[in-house]
C-alpha positions in Angstrom: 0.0 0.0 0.0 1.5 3.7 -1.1 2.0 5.8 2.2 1.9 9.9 1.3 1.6 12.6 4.0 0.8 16.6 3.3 2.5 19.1 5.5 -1.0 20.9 5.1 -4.1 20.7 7.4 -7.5 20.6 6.6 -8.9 19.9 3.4 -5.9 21.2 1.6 -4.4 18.0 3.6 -7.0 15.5 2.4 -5.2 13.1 -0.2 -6.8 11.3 -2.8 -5.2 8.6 -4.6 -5.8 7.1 -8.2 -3.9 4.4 -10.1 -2.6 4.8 -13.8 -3.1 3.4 -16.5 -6.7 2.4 -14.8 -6.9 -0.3 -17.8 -4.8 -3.1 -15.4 -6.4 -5.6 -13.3 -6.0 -3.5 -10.1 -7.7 -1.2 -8.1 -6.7 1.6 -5.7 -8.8 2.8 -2.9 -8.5 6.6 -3.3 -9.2 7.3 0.3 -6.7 4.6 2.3 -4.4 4.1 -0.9 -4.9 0.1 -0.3 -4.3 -1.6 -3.8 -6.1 -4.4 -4.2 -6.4 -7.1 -7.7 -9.6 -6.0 -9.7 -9.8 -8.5 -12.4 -7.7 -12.0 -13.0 -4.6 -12.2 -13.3 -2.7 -15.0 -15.4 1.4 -15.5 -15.3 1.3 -17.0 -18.3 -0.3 -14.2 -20.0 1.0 -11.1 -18.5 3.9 -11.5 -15.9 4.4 -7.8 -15.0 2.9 -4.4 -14.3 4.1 -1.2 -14.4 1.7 1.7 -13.0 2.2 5.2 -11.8 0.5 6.1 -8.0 -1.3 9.6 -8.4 -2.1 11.6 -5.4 -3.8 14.8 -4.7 -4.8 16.8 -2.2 -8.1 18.8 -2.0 -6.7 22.1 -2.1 -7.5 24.9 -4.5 -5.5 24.3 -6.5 -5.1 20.9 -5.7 -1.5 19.4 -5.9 -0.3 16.4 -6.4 2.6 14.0 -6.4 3.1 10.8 -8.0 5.3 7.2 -7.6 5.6 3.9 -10.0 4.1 0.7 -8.6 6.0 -2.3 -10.0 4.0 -5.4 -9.8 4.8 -9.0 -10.6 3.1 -12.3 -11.0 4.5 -14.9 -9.7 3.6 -18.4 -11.2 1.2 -20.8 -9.6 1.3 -24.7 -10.7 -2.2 -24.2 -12.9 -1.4 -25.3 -16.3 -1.7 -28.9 -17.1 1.5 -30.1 -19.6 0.0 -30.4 -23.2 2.0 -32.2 -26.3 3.4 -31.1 -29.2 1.7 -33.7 -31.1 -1.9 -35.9 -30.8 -0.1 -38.3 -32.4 3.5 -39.5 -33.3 4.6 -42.7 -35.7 8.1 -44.2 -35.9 9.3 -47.4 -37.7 12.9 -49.2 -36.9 14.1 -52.6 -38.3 13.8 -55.8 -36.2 16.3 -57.1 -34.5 17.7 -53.9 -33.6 19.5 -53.9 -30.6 18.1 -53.4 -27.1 18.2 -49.4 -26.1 17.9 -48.6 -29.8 16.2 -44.9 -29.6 12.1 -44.7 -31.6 11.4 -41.5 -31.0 11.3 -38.9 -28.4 7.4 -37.3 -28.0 7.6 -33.7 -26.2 5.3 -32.1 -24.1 5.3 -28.3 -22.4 4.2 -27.0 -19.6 3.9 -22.7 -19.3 4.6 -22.8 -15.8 7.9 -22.1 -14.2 10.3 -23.7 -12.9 9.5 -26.8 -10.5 5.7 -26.1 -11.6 6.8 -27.2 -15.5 8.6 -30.6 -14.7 6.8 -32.7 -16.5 7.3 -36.5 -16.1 7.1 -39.1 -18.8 5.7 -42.6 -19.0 4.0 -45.4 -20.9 0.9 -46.2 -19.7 -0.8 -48.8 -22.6 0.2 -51.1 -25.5 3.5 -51.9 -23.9 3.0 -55.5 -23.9 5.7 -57.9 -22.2 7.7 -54.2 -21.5 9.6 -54.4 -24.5 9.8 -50.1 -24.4 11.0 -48.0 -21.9 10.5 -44.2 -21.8 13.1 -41.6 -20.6 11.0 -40.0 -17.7 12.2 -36.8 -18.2 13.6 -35.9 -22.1 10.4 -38.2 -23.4 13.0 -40.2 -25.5 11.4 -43.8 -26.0 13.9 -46.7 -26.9 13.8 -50.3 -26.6 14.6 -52.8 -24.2 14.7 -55.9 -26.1 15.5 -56.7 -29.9 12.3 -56.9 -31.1 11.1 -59.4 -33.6 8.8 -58.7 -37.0 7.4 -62.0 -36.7 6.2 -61.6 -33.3 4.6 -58.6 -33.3 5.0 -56.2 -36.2 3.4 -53.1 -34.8 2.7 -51.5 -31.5 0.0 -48.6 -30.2 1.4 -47.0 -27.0 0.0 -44.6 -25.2 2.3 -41.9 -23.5 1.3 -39.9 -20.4 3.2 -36.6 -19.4 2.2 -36.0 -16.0 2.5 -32.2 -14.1 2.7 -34.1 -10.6 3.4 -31.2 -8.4 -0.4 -30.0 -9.3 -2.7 -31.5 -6.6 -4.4 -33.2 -8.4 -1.7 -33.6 -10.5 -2.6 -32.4 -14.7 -1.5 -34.8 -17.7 -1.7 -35.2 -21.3 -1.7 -38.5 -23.0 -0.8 -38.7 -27.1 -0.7 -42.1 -28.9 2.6 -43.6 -30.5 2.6 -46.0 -33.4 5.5 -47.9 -33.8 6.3 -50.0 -36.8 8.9 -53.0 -36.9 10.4 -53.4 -40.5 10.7 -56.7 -41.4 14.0 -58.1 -42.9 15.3 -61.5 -43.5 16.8 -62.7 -40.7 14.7 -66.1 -40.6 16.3 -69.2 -42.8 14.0 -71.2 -44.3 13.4 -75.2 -43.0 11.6 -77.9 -44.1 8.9 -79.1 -42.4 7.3 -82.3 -43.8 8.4 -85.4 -44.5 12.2 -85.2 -42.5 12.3 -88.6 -40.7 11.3 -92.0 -41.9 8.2 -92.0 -39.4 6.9 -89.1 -41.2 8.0 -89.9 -45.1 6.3 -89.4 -47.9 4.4 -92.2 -48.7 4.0 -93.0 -52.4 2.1 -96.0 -53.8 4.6 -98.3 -56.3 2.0 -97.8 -58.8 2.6 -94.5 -59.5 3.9 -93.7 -62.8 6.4 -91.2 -64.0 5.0 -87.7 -64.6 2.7 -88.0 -61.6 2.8 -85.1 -58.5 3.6 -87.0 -55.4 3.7 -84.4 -53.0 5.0 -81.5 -52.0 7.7 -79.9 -50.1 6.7 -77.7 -46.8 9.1 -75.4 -45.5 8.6 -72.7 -42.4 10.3 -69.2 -43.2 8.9 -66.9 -40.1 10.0 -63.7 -42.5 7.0 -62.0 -44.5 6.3 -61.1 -48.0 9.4 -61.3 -50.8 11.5 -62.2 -48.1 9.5 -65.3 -47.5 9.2 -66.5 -50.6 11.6 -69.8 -50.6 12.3 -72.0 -54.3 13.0 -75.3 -53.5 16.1 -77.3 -55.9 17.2 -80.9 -55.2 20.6 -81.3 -53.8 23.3 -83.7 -54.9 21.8 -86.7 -54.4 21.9 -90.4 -55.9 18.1 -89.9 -56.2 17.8 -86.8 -58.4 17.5 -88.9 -61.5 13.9 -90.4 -59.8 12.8 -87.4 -58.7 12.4 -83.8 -59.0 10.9 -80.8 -57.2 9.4 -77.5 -58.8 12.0 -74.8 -57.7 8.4 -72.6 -57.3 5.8 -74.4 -55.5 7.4 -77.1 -54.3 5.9 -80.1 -56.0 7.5 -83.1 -56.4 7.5 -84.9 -59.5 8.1 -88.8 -59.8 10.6 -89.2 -62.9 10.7 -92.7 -63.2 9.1 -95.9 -62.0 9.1 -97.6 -58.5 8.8 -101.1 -57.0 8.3 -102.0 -53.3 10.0 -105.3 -53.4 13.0 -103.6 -54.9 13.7 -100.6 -52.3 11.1 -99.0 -50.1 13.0 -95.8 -48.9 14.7 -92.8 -50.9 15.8 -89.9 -49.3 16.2 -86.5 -51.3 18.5 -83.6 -50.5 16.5 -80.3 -50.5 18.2 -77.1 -51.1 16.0 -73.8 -49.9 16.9 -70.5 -50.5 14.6 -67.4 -49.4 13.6 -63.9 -51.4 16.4 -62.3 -49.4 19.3 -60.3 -50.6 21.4 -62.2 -49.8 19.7 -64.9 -49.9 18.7 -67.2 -46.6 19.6 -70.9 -47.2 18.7 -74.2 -45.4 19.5 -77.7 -46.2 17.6 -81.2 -45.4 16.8 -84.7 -45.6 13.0 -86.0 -47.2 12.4 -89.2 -47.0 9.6 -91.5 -49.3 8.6 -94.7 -48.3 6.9 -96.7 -51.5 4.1 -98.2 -50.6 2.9 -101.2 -51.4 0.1 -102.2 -54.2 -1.4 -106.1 -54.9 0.9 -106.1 -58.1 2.2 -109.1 -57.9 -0.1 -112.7 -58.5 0.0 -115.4 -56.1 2.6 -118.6 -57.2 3.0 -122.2 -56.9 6.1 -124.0 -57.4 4.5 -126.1 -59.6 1.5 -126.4 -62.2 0.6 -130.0 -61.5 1.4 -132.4 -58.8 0.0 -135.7 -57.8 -0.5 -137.6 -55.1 -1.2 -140.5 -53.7 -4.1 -141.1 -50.8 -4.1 -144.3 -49.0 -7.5 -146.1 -49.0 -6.8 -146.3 -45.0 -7.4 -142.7 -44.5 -10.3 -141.5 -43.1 -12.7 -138.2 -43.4 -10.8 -135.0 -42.1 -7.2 -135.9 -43.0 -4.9 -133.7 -44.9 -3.6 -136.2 -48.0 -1.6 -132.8 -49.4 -0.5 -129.4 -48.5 0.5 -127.1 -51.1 2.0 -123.8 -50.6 1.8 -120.6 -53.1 3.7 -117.5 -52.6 3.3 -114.5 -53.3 6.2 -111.2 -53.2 4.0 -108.5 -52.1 3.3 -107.4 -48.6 1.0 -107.9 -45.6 -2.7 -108.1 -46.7 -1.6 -107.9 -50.3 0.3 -111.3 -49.9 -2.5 -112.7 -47.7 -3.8 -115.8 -49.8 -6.8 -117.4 -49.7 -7.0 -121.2 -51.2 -9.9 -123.0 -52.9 -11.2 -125.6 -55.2 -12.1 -124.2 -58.8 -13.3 -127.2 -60.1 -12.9 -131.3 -61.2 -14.2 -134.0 -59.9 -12.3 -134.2 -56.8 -14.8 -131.8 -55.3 -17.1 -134.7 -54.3 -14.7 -136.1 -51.7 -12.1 -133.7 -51.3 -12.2 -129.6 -49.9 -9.5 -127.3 -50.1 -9.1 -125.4 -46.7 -6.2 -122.8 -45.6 -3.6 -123.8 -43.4 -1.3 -121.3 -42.2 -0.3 -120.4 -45.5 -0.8 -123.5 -47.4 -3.7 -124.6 -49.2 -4.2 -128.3 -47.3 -6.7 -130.9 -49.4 -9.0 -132.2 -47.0 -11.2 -135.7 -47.3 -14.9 -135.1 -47.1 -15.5 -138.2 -46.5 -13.5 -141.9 -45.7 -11.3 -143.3 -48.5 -12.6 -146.4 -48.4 -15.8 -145.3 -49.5 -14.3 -143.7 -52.7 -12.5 -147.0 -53.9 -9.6 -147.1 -56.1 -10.3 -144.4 -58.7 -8.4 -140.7 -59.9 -9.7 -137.4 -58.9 -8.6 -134.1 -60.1 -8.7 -130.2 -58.7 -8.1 -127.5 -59.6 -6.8 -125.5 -57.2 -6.6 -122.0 -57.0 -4.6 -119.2 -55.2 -5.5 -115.4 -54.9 -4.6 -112.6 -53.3 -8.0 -110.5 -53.4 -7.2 -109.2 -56.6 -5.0 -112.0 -58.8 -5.8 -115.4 -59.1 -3.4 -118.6 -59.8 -4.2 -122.3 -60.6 -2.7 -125.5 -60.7 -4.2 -128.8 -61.2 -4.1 -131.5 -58.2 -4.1 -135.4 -59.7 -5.3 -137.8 -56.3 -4.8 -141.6 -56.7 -6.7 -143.5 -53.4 -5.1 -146.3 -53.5 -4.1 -149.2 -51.6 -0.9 -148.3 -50.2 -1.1 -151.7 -47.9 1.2 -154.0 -50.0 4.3 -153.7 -52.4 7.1 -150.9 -52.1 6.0 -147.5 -50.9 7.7 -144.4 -49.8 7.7 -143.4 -45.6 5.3 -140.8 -46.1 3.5 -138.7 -49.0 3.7 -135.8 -47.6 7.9 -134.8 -47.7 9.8 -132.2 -46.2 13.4 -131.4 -46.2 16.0 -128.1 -46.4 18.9 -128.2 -48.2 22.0 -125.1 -48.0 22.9 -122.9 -51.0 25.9 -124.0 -50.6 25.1 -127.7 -51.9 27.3 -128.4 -54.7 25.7 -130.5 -58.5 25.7 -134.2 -57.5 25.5 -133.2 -53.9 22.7 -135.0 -51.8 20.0 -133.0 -50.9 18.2 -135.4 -48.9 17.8 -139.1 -48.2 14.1 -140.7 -49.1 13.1 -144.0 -47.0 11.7 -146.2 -49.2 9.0 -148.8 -47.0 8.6 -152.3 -48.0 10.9 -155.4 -50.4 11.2 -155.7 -53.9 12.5 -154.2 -57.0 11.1 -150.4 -58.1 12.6 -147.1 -59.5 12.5 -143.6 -58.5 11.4 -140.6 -60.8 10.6 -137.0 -60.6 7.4 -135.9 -61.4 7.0 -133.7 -63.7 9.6 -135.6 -66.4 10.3 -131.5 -67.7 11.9 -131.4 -63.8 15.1 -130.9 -63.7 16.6 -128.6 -61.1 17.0 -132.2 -58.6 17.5 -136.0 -60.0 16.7 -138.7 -57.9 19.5 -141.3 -57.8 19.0 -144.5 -55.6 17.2 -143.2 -52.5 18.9 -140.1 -52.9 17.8 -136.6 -54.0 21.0 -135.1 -55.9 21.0 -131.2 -56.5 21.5 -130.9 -60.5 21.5 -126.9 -60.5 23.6 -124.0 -58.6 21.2 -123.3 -55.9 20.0 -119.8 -55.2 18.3 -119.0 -51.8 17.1 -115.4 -53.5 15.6 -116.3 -56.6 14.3 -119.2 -55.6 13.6 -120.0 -51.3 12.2 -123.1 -52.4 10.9 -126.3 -54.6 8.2 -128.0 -55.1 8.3 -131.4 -57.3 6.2 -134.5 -57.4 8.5 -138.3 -56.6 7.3 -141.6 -58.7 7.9 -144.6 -57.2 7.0 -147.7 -59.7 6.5 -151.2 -57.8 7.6 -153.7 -59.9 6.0 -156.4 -57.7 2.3 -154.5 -58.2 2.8 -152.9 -61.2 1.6 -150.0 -59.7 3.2 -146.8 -59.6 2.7 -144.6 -56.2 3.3 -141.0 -55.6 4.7 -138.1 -52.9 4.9 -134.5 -53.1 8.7 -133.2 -52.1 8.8 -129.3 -51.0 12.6 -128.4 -50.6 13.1 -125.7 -48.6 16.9 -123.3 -49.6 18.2 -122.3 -46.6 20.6 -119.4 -47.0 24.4 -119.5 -46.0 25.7 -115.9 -47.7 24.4 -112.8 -48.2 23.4 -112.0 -51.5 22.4 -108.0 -51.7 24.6 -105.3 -49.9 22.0 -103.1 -47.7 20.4 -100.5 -49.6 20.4 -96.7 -48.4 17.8 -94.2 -49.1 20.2 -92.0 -50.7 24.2 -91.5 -51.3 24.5 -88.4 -49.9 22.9 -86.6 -46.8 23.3 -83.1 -45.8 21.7 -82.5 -42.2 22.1 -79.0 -40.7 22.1 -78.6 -36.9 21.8 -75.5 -35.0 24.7 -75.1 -32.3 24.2 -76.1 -28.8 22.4 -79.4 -30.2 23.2 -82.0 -27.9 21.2 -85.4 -28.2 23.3 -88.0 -26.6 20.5 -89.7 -25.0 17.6 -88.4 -27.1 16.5 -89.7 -31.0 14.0 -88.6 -33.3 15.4 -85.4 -33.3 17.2 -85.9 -36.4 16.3 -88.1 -39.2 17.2 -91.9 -38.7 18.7 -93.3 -41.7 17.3 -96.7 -42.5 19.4 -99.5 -44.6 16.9 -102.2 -46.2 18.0 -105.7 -46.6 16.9 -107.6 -49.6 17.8 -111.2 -48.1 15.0 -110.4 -45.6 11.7 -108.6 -45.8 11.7 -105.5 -43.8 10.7 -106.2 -40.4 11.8 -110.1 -40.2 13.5 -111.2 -37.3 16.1 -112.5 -38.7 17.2 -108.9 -40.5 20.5 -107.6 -39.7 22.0 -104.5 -40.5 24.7 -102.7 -38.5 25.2 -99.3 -39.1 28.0 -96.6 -38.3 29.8 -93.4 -39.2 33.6 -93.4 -40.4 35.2 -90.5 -38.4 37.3 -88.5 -40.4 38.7 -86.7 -37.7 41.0 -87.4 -35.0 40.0 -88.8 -32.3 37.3 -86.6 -29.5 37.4 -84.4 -33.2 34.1 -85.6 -34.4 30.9 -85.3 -32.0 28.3 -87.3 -33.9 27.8 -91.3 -34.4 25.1 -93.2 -35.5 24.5 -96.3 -33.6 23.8 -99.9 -35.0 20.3 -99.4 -36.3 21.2 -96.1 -37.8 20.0 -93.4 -35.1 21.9 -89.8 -35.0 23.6 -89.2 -31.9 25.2 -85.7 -30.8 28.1 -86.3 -28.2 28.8 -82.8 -27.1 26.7 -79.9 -27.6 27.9 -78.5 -31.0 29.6 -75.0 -30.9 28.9 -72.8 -34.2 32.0 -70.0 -32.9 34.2 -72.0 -31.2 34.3 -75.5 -33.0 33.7 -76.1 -36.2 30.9 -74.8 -39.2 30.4 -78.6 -41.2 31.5 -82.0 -40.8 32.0 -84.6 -43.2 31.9 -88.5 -42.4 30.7 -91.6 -44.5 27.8 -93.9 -43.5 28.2 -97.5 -43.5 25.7 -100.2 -43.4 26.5 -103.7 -43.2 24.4 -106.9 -43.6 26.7 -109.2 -41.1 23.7 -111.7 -41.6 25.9 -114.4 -42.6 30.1 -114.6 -43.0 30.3 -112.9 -46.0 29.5 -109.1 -44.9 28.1 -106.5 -47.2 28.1 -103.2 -47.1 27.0 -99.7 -48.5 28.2 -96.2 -47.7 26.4 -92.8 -48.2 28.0 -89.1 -47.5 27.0 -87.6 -44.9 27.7 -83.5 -44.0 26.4 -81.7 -40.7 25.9 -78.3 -41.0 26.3 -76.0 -37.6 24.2 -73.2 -38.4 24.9 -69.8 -36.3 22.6 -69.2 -33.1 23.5 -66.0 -31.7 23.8 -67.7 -27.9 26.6 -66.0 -26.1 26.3 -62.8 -24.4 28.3 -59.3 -24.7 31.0 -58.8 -22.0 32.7 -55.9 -20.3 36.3 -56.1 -19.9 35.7 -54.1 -16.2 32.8 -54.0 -14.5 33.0 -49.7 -13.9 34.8 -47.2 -16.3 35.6 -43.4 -14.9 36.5 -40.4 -16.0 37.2 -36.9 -14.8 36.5 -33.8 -17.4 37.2 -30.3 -16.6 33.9 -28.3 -16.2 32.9 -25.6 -18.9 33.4 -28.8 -21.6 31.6 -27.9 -24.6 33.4 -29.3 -27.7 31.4 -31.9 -29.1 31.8 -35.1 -30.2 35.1 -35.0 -28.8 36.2 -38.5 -27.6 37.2 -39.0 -23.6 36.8 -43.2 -23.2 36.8 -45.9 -25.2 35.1 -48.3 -23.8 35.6 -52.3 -26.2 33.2 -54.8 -25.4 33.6 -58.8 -26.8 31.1 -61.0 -28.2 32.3 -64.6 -28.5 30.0 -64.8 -31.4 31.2 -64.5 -35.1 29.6 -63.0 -38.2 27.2 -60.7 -37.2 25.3 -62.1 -34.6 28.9 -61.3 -32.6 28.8 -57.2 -34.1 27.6 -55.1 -31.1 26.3 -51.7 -30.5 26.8 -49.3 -27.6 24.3 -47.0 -26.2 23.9 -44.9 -22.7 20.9 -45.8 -20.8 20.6 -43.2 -18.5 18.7 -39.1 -18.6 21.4 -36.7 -18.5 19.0 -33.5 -19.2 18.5 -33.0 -15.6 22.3 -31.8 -16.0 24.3 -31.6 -12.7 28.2 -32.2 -12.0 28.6 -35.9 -10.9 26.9 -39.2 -12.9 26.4 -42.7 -12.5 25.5 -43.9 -15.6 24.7 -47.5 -16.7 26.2 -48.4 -20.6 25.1 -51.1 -22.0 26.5 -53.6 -24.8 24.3 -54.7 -27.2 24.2 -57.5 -29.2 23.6 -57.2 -32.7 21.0 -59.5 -33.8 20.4 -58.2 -37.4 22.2 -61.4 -38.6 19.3 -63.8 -38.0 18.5 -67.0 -37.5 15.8 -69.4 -37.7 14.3 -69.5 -33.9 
């Protein structure tokens, strides 16, 4: 409040005071002088006020005396922060690394001082925290690498809180951030990469026909993801092809189950990238079996002899058919197609053998000659072959032991060598013959049954011929059936692989000592025995090429991969080489087949960045303010090679407060732009 006095009494000492300009937002009581606000007052519109104080006395002529009146506003916390933008968008590759700056969102407040700090944070779409905001400078960077094909875009919403207000005042704005995409993801195939899954392919399938197609995962979008597919070197690619474009695989020439039911195919990938992204792998196709093959007897006629003794319900004959196809395809069912043996004699299965069965006792039937014809079929082929029965009385004169013989003679039975011994029953002269007279793989010599051909357990497991025994006493000739069975003593195929050459890739840090499955077991298919007999035997292994403790893989003996130490992409080494073996140790004389095989590490960016130290300082004289002027170097290592071992640097911590002393945290950063499939 202006004090003023006047020296004069009376009225001539009665002031009277005014305020000048009388435009401002204050008012002067002209009696007391008290000045008083007359109107709002806003800091952040007008800060200061500079008036004149009139007064005046009441004389005549009044006089008067006058003083400025300085006022200023001082600021109040009553503006809420507001942002330069509703709205701000940034994009930034994937896999950048951790702390990598998106953009920095600003705010304002028109208050002063400690009423303007404004404070930063993110209040929505941060999902899993992958952002972090600077609370004070607004700069939001990241705090992971972030990944394209996890989430390619984020909405956040940003808050910048005044919270010295009570209540305190905020402003949101919405940040879009974009993640480019680039091709850091190799492509993999996905179908068909072990045995139990193979493609399966019917033998009947004819060259020209699409068989399947490859499947292949590459997590990268658009061009990027866009994979051809080539076969690889392989002892296949003459069978079969693949469309570089979509994939589909083309059979190029014919196939047969009985010959070799598994092929593997090497199959090159490469992505849209540029460079491009490559991956490597095994597919496997398992042929399939169709009913292409007819039932067969060893014989188109036999005949037999059936003792007048013999009574209703025995078997007087068992003939076997085979057949080369598989399971229910090779399943045969036996009957009678006709003749006139099908008044006293049924054809039933036995195992799998067609047995002839009397309907009814011999005796009843007399001496007399029936016929069958038998047949054989497998559902969709049918085979004959005609079955002469003499009942006759078998009671007197020469006669063989039984009808019905059985016997097994090696491979290795040289011409001339006996095959097996016959036991002739009874006294008196009679000769021996082979039925049919066209017979000539086995002669009959005295009571013995000579070999008269190189035998050949492969081509031909067994015979089935017809013996003639003419009485002289009787005049009567009597017959047995003779089924000689091969039995094998050397092997007579090597093992068959699905392909000649392999190329597996295995990320680093694989380890499967214990485990299988993981990787594709390689199977070796013997031809001396069906797949899945007992009495199958093929070993395999892998031929280290490296010193000993140098190669960590083996396959064990029925062909599983095996990791021995976890693999090491940077440390060890980037392929391995090695030769499969498989061996059919069946019988003494061993065969064997060999296949390449290479392992392919592939990079996984799985070691950390180091410090050297765990704290750096450094003193700098104060009034510094050149620049991009260096005062540490600070190296970081990255056991990692290529580029998944590059690394970036980046501070962490605010320094716009300002201030004399820091403690900052600096982070190294891996660089993950290099890639990698997971």
């Amino acid at each position: 409040m202006p004090v003023a006095s006047d020296r004069d009494s009376g009225s001539n000492a009665e002031l009277v005071f005014s305020l000048t300009p009388a435009s401002f937002p204050f008012y002067i009581d002209p009696s007391s002088g008290r000045v008083s606000v007359h109107g709002m007052l806003d800091r952040e519109t007008v800060d200061f006020y500079n008036m004149t104080v009139i007064v005046s006395d009441s004389g005549v002529p009044p006089r008067m005396a006058s003083v400025p009146l300085e006022i200023t506003i001082t600021d109040v916390n009553d503006s809420p922060p507001r942002f330069d933008s509703a709205s701000y968008s940034a994009s930034l590759q994937e896999n950048m690394a951790p702390g990598t700056i998106v953009v920095r969102v600003q705010a304002s407040d028109p208050d002063l001082g400690a009423n303007s700090l404004i404070t930063y944070g993110i209040t929505s779409g941060n999902s899993n925290n992958r952002f972090a905001i600077s609370p004070r400078s607004g700069v939001i960077y990241t705090t992971v690498s972030l990944d394209h094909e996890v989430q390619s875009t984020y909405a956040l919403q940003v808050t910048a809180v005044n919270s010295l207000a009570t209540p305190p005042e905020s402003d949101v704005t919405d940040v879009t951030v974009t993640v480019v995409d680039l091709n850091d993801n190799r492509p993999a195939l996905t179908n068909y990469i072990t045995t139990q899954t193979a493609l399966a392919v019917l033998e009947s399938a004819r060259p020209g026909d699409a068989i399947g197609q490859v499947a292949y995962r590459d997590a990268d979008g658009g061009a990027l993801g866009m994979v051809s597919c080539t076969v690889g070197s392989s002892g296949n690619s003459n069978l079969f092809s693949v469309n570089r474009t979509d994939g589909m695989i083309y059979l190029l020439g014919t196939l047969d189950y009985e010959t070799r039911v598994f092929y593997s195919l090497h199959i090159h990938l490469e992505d849209g990238g540029t460079p491009p992204l490559v991956g490597d792998g095994a597919l496997f196709i398992e042929v399939q079996d169709v009913n292409d093959n007819p039932p067969r007897f060893l014989g188109s006629h036999f005949i037999q002899s059936v003792s007048l003794n013999a009574v209703q319900g025995d078997d007087v004959m068992k003939v076997p058919a085979l057949d080369v196809d598989s399971t229910a395809n090779a399943q045969i069912v036996y009957s009678a197609g006709g003749g006139n043996g099908t008044t006293a004699f049924e054809v039933v299965v036995d195992g799998s053998e067609a047995a002839i069965r009397l309907t009814r006792d011999a005796s009843t039937l007399g001496t007399a000659t029936f016929e069958l014809v038998l047949n054989a079929t497998d559902g969709v082929h049918t085979s004959q072959a005609t079955v002469t029965l003499h009942v006759q009385d078998l009671s007197a004169g020469r006669n063989f032991a039984s009808t019905n013989l059985r016997a097994s003679v090696t491979d290795l039975a040289i011409i001339r060598g006996r095959a097996t011994q016959l036991t002739i029953l009874g006294t008196g002269a009679y000769t021996l013959a082979i039925e049919p007279p066209g017979f000539t793989a086995f002669a009959v010599v005295g009571t013995e049954v000579e070999v008269n051909t190189t035998l050949n357990a492969a081509t031909n497991p067994a015979y089935h011929f017809g013996l003639r025994l003419d009485d002289a006493a009787t005049g009567t000739s009597r017959y047995a059936q003779m089924i000689l069975t091969i039995q094998p003593s050397r092997n007579y195929f090597a093992p068959a692989l699905p392909s000649n050459n392999f190329v597996l890739e295995i990320r680093e840090g694989f380890f499967s000592f214990v485990r299988t499955g993981v990787l594709p077991k390689i199977p070796a298919e013997d031809k001396d025995r069906p797949i899945g007999s007992a009495q199958q035997r093929v070993s395999t292994s892998a031929t280290r090429n490296y010193p000993v403790g140098g190669f960590p893989f083996f396959y064990d003996t029925v062909g599983n991969f095996r990791a021995l130490s976890p693999l090491d992409y940077d440390g060890g080494q980037q392929n391995y080489s090695t030769q499969f073996s498989a061996t059919n140790d069946l019988h003494s004389n061993k065969l064997s087949v060999t296949a390449d095989v290479t392992v392919i590490v592939s990079e996984d960016n799985d070691n950390t960045p180091q410090f050297p130290f765990p704290s750096y300082a450094a003193i700098l004289p104060e009034n510094t303010t050149v620049s991009g002027v260096p005062f540490l170097t600070i190296i970081g290592t990255d056991a990692d090679v290529g580029s998944s071992g590059d690394l970036t640097y980046a501070l962490l911590d605010d320094l716009s407060a300002g201030g004399g002393n820091f403690d900052l945290t600096y982070a190294l950063l891996d660089d993950l732009s290099a890639g990698g499939g997971n």
